[in-house]
C-alpha positions in Angstrom: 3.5 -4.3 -9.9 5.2 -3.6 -13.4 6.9 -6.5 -15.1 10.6 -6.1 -16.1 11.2 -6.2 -19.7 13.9 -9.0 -20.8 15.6 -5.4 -22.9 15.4 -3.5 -19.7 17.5 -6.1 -17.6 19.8 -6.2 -21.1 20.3 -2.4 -20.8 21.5 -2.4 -17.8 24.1 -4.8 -17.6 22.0 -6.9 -15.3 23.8 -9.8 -17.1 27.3 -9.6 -16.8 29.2 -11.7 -14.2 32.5 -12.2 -13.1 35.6 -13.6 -14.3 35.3 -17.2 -14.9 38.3 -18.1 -12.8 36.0 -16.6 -10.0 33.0 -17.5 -10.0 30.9 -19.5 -7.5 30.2 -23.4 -9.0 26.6 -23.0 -7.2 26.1 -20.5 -9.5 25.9 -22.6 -12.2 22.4 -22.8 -13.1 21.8 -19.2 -13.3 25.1 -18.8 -15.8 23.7 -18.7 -19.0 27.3 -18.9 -21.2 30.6 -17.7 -20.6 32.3 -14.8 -23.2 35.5 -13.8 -23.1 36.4 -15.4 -19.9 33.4 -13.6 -18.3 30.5 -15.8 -17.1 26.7 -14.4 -18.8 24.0 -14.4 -16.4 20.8 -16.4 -17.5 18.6 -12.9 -17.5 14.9 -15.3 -18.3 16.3 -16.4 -14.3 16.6 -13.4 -13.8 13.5 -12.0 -14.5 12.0 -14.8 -12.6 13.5 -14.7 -9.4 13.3 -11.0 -9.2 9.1 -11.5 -9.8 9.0 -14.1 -7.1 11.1 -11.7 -4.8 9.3 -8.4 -5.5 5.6 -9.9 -4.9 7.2 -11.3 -1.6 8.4 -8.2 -0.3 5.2 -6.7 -1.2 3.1 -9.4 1.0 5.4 -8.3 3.9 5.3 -4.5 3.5 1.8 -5.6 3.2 1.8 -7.1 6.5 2.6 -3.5 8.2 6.5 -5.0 9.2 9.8 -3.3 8.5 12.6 -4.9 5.4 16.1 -3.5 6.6 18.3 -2.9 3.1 21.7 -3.3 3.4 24.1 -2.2 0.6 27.6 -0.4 1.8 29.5 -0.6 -1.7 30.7 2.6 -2.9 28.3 1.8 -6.6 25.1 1.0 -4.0 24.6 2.9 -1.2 23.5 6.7 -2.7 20.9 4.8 -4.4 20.0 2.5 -2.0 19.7 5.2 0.3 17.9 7.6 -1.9 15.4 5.2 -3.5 14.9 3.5 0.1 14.2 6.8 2.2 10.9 7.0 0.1 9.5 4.1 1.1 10.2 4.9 4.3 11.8 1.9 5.0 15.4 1.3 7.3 18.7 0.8 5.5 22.4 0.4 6.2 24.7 2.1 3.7 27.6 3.0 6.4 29.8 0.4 7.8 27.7 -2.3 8.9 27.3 -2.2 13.0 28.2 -6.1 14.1 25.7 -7.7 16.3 22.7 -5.1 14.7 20.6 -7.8 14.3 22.1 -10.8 16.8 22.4 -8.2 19.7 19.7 -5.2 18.5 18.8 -4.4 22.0 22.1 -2.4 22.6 22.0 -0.8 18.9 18.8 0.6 20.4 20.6 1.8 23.3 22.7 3.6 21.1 19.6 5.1 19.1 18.1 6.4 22.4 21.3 7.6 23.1 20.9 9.9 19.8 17.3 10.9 20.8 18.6 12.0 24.7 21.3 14.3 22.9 18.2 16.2 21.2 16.0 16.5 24.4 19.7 18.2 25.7 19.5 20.7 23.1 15.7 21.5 24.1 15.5 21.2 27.4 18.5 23.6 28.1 21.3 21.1 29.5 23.1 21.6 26.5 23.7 25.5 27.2 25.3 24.4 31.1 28.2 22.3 29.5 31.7 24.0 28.8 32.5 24.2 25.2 35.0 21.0 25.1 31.9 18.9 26.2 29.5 20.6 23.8 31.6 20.0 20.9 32.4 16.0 22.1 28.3 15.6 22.5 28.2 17.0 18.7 30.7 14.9 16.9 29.2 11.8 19.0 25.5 12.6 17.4 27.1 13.2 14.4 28.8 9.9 14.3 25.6 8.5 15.8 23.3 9.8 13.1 25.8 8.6 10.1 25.9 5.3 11.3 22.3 4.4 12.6 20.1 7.7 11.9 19.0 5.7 9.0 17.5 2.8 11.7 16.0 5.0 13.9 12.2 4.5 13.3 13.5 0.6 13.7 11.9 -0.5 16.6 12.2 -4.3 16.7 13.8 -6.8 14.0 13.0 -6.7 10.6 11.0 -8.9 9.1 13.2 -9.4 5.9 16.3 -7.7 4.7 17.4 -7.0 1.2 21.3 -7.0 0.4 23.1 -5.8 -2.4 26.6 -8.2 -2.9 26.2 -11.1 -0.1 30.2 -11.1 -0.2 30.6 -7.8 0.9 27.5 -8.3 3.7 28.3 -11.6 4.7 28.1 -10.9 8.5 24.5 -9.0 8.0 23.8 -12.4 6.5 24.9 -14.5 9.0 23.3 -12.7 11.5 19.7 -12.8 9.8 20.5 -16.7 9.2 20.9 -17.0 12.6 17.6 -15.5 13.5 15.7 -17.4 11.4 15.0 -13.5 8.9 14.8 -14.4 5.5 17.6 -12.7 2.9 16.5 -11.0 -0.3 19.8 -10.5 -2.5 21.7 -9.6 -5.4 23.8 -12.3 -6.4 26.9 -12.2 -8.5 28.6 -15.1 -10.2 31.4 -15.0 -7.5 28.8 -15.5 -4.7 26.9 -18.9 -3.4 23.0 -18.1 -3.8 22.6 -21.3 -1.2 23.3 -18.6 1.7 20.5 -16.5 1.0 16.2 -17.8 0.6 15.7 -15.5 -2.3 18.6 -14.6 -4.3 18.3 -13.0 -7.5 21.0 -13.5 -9.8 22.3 -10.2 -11.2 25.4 -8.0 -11.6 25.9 -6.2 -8.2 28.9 -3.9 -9.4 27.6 -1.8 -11.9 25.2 1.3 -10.7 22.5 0.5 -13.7 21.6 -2.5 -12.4 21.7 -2.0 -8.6 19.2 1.0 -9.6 17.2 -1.3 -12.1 16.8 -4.0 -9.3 16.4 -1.8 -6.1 13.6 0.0 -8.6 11.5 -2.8 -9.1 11.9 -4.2 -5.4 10.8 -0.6 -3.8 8.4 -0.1 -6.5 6.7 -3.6 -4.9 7.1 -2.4 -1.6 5.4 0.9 -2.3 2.6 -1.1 -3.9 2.3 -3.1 -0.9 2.1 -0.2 1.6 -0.4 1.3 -0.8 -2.9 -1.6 -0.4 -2.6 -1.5 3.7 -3.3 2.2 3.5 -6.7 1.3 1.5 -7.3 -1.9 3.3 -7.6 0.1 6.5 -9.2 3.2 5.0 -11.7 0.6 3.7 -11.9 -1.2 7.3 -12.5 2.4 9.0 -15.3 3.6 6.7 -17.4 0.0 7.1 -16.9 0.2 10.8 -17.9 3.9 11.1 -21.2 3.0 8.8 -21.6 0.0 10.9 -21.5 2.2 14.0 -24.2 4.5 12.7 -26.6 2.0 11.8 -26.1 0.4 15.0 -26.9 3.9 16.9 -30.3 4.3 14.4 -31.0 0.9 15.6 -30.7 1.8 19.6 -32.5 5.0 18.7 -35.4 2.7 16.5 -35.9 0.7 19.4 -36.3 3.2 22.1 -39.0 4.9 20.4 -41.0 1.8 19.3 -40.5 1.2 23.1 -41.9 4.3 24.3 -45.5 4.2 24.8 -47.5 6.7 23.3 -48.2 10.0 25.5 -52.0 10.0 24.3 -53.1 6.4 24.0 -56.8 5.6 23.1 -58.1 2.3 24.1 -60.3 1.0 21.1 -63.4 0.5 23.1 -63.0 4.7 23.9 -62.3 5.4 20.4 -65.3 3.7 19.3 -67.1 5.9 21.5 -66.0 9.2 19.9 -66.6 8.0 16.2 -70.0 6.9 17.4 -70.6 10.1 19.3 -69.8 12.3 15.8 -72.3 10.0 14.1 -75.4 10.9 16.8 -74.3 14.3 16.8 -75.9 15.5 13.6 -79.3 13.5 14.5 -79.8 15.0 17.5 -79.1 18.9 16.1 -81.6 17.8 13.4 -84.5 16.7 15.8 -84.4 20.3 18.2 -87.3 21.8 17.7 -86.7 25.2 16.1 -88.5 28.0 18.3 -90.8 30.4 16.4 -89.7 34.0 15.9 -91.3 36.3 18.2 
């Protein structure tokens, strides 16, 4: 996992806050100074709290479980969604659906709903409908697949989620509060970090840093899924060798078990070699007849 540069965070505008009239006072120990009525964010805090974050997002795309981004600003949500879809990982960058988290078994309802549209269109139902209700079934899928095409391959509920502006997402928040799902965030100056168990102070408004930050977190995440793959590439090969040997072990054993298909008791092969020996002695002592 690469380390952020203090420069890096700098260039972005990672550290630039809010106004100072509103900011959050729990804020206050990631504020670093204020300038011009605009509160500085401490960037070493920074820095830190995006480490401790990243390597724990890692551990749980480690793990083999799913981390649901969230991020539906207008500045977030192309590259949340862009930087997210190549980890393969779920995200929300459309109007957040209430009760996704609190009441998922109906948002998965709706999901199947999407797939049974599909099987429509391949099994032939589709061509049996009149026009009016062919084009109804299409905008629904198409409303269907804006709003939660990007959860599809979400199964069950995530075991994390990361959310850019916890203003903006407070009911995705609540909602994973509720259910006990820990919240990775961006927090700005105007926000309470209390609300979330990781926040990392930063500026969520300007596209640099939401890119800079959702970098470093997928980058983790990609590191993470990286080290399952090998784990269980690793785990595949030593149970395959450990297979073989087992099967040259069986196959060891049944021979050493088989008893031989010409055995020689010693007593007989005592016999034989004493037999050879004679057998010279007595060729030796015929009498040799005289020519005639």
């Amino acid at each position: 996992m690469s380390k952020i540069s203090f420069q890096e965070l700098l260039d972005a505008g990672v550290h630039f806050g809010h106004l100072k009239r509103k900011w959050n006072p729990n804020m206050a120990p990631y504020i670093f100074m204020e300038r011009n009525g605009i509160h500085i964010i401490d960037l070493q805090k920074t820095a830190e709290k995006l480490e401790v974050a990243a390597a724990a997002l890692k551990q749980i795309a480690k793990s083999g479980r799913k981390i649901l981004f969230v991020a539906t600003k207008k500045q977030a949500k192309d590259i949340v969604a862009e930087r997210v879809k190549k980890v393969n990982m779920p995200y929300v960058t459309e109007r957040w659906p209430g009760g996704m988290l609190t009441n998922f078994p109906t948002i998965r309802k709706a999901v199947k709903k999407m797939s049974a549209i599909d099987n429509m269109a391949t099994d032939g139902t589709f061509a049996t409908l009149s026009k009016r209700e062919k084009l109804q079934i299409t905008r629904q899928r198409a409303k269907l697949e804006k709003n939660l095409g990007s959860i599809a391959d979400l199964t069950r509920l995530p075991a994390a989620i990361f959310v850019v502006d916890i203003s903006k997402e407070y009911i995705a928040v609540r909602e994973a509060s509720r259910l006990n799902i820990p919240v990775f965030a961006m927090v700005d100056t105007n926000s309470d970090p209390n609300q979330v168990e990781f926040p990392i102070p930063a500026n969520d408004d300007a596209s640099k840093s939401i890119s800079l930050v959702v970098n470093v977190i997928c980058e983790a995440i990609e590191e993470g899924l990286n080290e399952r793959k090998m784990e269980r590439e690793k785990e595949a090969a030593t149970k395959e060798q450990e297979e073989k040997e087992a099967a040259m072990e069986a196959e060891m054993e049944e021979i050493s078990d088989e008893e031989p298909a010409l055995a020689i008791d010693e007593e007989e092969l005592e016999d034989i070699i004493k037999v050879k020996e004679e057998a010279p002695k007595k060729v030796a002592s015929r009498p040799v007849k005289d020519e005639e």
